[in-house]
TORKOL-4160 file (C-alpha; in steps of 0.2 Angstrom, whole numbers, padded with zeros to 4 digits, m for minus):
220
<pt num="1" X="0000" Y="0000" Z="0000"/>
<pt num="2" X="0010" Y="0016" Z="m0004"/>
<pt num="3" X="0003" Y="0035" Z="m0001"/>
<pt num="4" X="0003" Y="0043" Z="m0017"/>
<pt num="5" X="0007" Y="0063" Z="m0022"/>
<pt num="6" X="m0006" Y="0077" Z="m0016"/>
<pt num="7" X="m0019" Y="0087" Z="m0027"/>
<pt num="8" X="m0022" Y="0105" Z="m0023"/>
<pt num="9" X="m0042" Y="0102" Z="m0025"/>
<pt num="10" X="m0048" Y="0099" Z="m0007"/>
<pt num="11" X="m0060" Y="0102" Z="0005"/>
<pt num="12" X="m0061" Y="0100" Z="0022"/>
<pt num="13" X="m0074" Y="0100" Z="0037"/>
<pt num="14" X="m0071" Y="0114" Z="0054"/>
<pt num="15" X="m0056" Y="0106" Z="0062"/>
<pt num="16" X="m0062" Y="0114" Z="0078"/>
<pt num="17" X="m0075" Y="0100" Z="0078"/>
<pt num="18" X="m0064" Y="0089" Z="0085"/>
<pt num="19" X="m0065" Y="0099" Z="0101"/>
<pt num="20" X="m0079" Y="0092" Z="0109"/>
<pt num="21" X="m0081" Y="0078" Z="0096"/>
<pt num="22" X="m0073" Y="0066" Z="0111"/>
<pt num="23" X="m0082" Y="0067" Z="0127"/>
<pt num="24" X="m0072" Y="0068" Z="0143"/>
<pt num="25" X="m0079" Y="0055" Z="0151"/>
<pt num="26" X="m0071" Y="0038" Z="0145"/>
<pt num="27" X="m0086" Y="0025" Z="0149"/>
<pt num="28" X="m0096" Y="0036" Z="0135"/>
<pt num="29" X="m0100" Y="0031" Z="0117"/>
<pt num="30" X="m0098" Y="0041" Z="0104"/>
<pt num="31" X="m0099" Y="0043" Z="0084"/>
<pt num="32" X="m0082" Y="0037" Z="0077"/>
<pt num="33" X="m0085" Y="0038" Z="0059"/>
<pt num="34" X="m0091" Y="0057" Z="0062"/>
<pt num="35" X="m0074" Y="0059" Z="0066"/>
<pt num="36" X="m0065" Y="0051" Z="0057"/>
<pt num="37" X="m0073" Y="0059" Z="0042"/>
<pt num="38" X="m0072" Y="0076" Z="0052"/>
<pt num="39" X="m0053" Y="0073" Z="0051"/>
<pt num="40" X="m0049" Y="0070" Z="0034"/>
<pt num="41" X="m0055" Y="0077" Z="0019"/>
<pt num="42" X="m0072" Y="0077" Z="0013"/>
<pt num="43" X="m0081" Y="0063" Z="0004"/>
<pt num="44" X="m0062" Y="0054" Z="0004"/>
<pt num="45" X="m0068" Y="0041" Z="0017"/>
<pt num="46" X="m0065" Y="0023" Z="0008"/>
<pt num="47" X="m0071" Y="0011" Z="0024"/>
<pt num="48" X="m0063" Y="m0006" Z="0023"/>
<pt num="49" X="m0074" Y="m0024" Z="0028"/>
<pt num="50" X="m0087" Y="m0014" Z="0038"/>
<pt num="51" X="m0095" Y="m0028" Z="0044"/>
<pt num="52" X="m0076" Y="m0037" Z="0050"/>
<pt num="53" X="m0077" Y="m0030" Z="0069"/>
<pt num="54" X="m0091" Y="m0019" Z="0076"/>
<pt num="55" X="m0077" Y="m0010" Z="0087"/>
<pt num="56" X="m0066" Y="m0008" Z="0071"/>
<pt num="57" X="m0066" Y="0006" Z="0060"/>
<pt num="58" X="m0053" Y="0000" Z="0047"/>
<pt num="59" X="m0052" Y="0014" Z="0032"/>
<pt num="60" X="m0044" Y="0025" Z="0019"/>
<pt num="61" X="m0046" Y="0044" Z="0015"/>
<pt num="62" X="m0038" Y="0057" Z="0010"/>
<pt num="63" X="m0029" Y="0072" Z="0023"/>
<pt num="64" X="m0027" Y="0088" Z="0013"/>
<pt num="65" X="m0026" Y="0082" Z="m0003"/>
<pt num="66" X="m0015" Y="0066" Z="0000"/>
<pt num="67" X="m0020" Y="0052" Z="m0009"/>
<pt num="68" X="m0019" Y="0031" Z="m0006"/>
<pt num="69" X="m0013" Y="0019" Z="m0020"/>
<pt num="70" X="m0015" Y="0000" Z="m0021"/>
<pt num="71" X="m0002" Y="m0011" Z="m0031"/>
<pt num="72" X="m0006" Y="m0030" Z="m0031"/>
<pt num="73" X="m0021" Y="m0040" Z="m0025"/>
<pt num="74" X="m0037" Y="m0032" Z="m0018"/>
<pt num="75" X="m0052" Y="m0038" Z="m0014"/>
<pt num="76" X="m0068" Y="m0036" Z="m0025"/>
<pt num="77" X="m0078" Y="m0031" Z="m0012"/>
<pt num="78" X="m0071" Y="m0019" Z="m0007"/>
<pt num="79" X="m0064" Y="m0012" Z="m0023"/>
<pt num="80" X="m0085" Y="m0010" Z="m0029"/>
<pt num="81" X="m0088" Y="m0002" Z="m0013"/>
<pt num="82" X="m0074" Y="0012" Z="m0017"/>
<pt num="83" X="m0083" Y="0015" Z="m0034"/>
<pt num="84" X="m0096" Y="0016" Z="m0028"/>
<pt num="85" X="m0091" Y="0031" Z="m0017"/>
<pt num="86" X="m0084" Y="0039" Z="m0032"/>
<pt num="87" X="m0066" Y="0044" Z="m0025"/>
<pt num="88" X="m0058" Y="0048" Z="m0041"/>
<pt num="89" X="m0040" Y="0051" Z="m0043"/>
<pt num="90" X="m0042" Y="0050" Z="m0021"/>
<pt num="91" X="m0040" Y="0031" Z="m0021"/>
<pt num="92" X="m0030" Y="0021" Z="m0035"/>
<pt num="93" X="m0028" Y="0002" Z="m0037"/>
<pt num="94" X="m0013" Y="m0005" Z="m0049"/>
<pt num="95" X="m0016" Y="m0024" Z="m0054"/>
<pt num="96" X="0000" Y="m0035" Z="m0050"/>
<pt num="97" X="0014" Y="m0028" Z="m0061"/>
<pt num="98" X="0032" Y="m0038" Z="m0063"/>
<pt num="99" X="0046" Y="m0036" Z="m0048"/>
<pt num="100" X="0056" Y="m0020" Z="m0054"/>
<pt num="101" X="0041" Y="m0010" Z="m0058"/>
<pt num="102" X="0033" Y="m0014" Z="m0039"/>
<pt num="103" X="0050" Y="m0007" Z="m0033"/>
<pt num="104" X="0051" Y="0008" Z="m0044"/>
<pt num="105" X="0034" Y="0012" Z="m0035"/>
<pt num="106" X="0038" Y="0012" Z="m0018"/>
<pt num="107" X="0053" Y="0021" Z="m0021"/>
<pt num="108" X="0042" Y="0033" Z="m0032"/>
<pt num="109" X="0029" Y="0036" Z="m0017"/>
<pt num="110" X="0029" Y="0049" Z="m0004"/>
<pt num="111" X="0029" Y="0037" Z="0010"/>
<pt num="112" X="0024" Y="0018" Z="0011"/>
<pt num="113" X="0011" Y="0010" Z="0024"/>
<pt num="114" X="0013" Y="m0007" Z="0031"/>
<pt num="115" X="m0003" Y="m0015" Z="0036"/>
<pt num="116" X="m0001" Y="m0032" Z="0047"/>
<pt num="117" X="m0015" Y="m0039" Z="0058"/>
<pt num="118" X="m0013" Y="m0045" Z="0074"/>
<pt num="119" X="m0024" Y="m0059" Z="0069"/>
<pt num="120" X="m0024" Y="m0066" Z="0087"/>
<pt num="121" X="m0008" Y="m0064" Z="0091"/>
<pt num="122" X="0000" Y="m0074" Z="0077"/>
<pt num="123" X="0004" Y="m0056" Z="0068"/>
<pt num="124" X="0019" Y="m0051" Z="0078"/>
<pt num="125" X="0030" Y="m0065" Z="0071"/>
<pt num="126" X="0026" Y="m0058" Z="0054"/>
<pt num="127" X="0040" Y="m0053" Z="0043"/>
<pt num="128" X="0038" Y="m0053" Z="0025"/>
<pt num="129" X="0048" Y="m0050" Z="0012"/>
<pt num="130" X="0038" Y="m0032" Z="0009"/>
<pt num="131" X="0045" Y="m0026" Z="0025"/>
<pt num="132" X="0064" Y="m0029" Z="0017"/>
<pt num="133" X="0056" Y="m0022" Z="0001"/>
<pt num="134" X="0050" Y="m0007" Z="0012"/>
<pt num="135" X="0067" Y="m0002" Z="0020"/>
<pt num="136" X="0077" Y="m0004" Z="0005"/>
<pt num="137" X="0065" Y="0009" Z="m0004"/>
<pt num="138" X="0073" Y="0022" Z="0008"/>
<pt num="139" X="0055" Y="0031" Z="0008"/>
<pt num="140" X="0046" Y="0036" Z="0026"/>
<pt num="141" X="0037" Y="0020" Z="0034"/>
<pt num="142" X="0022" Y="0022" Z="0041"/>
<pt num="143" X="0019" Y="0003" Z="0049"/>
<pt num="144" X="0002" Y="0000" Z="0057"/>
<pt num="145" X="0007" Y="m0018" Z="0065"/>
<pt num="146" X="0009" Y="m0026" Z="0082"/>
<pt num="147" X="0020" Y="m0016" Z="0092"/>
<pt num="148" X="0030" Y="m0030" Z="0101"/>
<pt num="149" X="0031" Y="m0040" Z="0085"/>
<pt num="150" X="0045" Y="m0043" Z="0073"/>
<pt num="151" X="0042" Y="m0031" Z="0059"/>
<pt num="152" X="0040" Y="m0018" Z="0071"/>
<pt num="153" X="0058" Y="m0023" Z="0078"/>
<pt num="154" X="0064" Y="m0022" Z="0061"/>
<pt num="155" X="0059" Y="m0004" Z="0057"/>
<pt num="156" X="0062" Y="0004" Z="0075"/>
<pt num="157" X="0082" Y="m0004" Z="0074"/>
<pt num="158" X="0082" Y="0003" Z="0056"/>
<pt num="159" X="0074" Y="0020" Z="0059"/>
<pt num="160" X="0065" Y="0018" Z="0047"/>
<pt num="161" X="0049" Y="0025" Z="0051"/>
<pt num="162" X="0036" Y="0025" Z="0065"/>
<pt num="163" X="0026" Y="0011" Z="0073"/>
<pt num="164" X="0008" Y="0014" Z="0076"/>
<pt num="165" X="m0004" Y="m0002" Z="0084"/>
<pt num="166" X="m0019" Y="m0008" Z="0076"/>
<pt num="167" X="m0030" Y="m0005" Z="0086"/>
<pt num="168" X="m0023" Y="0013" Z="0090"/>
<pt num="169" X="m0034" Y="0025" Z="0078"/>
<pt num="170" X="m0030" Y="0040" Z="0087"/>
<pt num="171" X="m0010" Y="0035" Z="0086"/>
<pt num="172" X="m0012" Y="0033" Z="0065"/>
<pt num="173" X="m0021" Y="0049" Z="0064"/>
<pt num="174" X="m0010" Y="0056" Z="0075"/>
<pt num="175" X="0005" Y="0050" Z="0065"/>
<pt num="176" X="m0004" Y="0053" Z="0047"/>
<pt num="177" X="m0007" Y="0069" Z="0052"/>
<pt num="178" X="0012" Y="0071" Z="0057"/>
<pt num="179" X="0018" Y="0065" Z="0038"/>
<pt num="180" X="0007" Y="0077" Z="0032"/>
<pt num="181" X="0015" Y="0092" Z="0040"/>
<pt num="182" X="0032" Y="0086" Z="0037"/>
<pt num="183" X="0025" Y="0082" Z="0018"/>
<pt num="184" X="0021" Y="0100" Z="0017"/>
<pt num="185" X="0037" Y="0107" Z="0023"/>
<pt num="186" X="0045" Y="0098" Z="0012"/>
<pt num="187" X="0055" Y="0087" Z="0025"/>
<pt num="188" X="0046" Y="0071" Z="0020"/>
<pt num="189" X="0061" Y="0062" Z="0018"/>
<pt num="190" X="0068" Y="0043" Z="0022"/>
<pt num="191" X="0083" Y="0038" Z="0030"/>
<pt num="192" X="0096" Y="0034" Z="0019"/>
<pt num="193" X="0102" Y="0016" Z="0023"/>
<pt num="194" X="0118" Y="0013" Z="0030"/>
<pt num="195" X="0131" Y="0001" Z="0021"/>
<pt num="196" X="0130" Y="m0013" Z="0036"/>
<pt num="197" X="0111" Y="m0012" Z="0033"/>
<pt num="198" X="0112" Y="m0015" Z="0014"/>
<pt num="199" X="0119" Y="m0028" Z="0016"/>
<pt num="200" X="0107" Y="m0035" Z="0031"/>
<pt num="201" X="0093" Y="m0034" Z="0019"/>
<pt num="202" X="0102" Y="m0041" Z="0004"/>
<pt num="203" X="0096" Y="m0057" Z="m0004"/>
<pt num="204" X="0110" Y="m0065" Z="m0004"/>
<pt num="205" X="0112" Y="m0062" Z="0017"/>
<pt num="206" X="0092" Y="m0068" Z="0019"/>
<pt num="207" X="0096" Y="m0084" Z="0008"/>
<pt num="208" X="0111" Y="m0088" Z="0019"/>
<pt num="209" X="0101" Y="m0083" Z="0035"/>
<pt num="210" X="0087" Y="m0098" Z="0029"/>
<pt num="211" X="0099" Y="m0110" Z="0024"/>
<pt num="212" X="0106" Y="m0109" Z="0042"/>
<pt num="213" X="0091" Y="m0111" Z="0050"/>
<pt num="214" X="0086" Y="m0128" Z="0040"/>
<pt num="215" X="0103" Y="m0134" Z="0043"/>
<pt num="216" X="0100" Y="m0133" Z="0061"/>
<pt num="217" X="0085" Y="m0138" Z="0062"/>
<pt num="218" X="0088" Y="m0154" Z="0052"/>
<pt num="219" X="0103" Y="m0156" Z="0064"/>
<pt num="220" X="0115" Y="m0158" Z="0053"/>
């Protein structure tokens, strides 16, 4: 999933909404989905598998005029439901394109955003070869995924961008919101990757990395 350039056409609701759109008592309930499409700009508000978690609001949108772009597989139902909301240029998906032009786009975004679930736990031992892709890129990483895992290890030892929870919306609108301003200021910018990390997240050192592990797990 990669954040994609900016358009100047955008509007946006009274930020001074937000105020009082959180009451100060904890125990009460209160519209989330009024803020979250408060927050970000109006009609961008793509919500993902509504009916996944009543006490989930998973979506996309757009904050001042930055937009989110898909590469790769995703899924038909949620690909009619963003047509129908009639996004435009706000939400763009990209069918599975070969190796080198997958990397050209990463490296060609703003900034990249690494989604992985907790899925009951087993999330945190998740490391797949799109984190390595990710850090290579050199490009800001927004990383929405369990906080003790091993992904999020992985960026916070590389500095490679920041780790937000799930669970945490207030954390990823915080952080969004952050990207943004730094975006507008023109300091949007990854951390170049040092020699020794290169070469951590090489092929050739993953591959050798594997074939240790089978040789000591086969005991030989």
């Amino acid at each position: 999933s990669y954040f994609q350039g900016a358009t100047d056409a955008w509007t946006a609701a009274d930020q001074r909404l937000l105020r009082s759109a959180i009451p100060e008592n904890r125990l009460r309930m209160y519209d989330v989905r009024r803020i979250v499409g408060t927050l970000v700009d109006e009609g961008s508000v793509l919500e993902l598998r509504r009916e996944f978690a009543a006490g989930m609001v998973t979506a996309l949108a757009r904050v001042e005029g930055v937009s989110a772009r898909f590469v790769g597989d995703f899924r038909g139902a949620d690909l009619e439901y963003a047509q129908r909301l009639n996004l435009g240029d706000r939400f763009e998906v990209i069918p599975y394109v070969p190796r080198r032009e997958s990397l050209r786009l990463q490296r060609d975004s703003e900034a990249l955003l690494l989604l992985i679930a907790e899925s009951g736990g087993r999330g945190r031992a998740v490391l797949s070869g799109k984190v390595f892709e990710y850090l290579a890129a050199e490009r800001p990483i927004l990383a929405v995924v369990p906080p003790d895992g091993a992904a999020a290890e992985l960026i916070r030892d590389a500095g490679a961008g920041v780790v937000v929870a799930t669970d945490d919306v207030d954390g990823i609108a915080r952080e969004l919101m952050a990207m943004r301003d730094r975006w507008r200021a023109g300091e949007l910018d990854g951390p170049p990757l040092s020699d020794e990390w290169r070469s951590k997240l090489s092929r050739r050192t993953r591959m050798q990395e594997l074939a240790d592990l089978l040789h000591r797990v086969s005991g030989a």
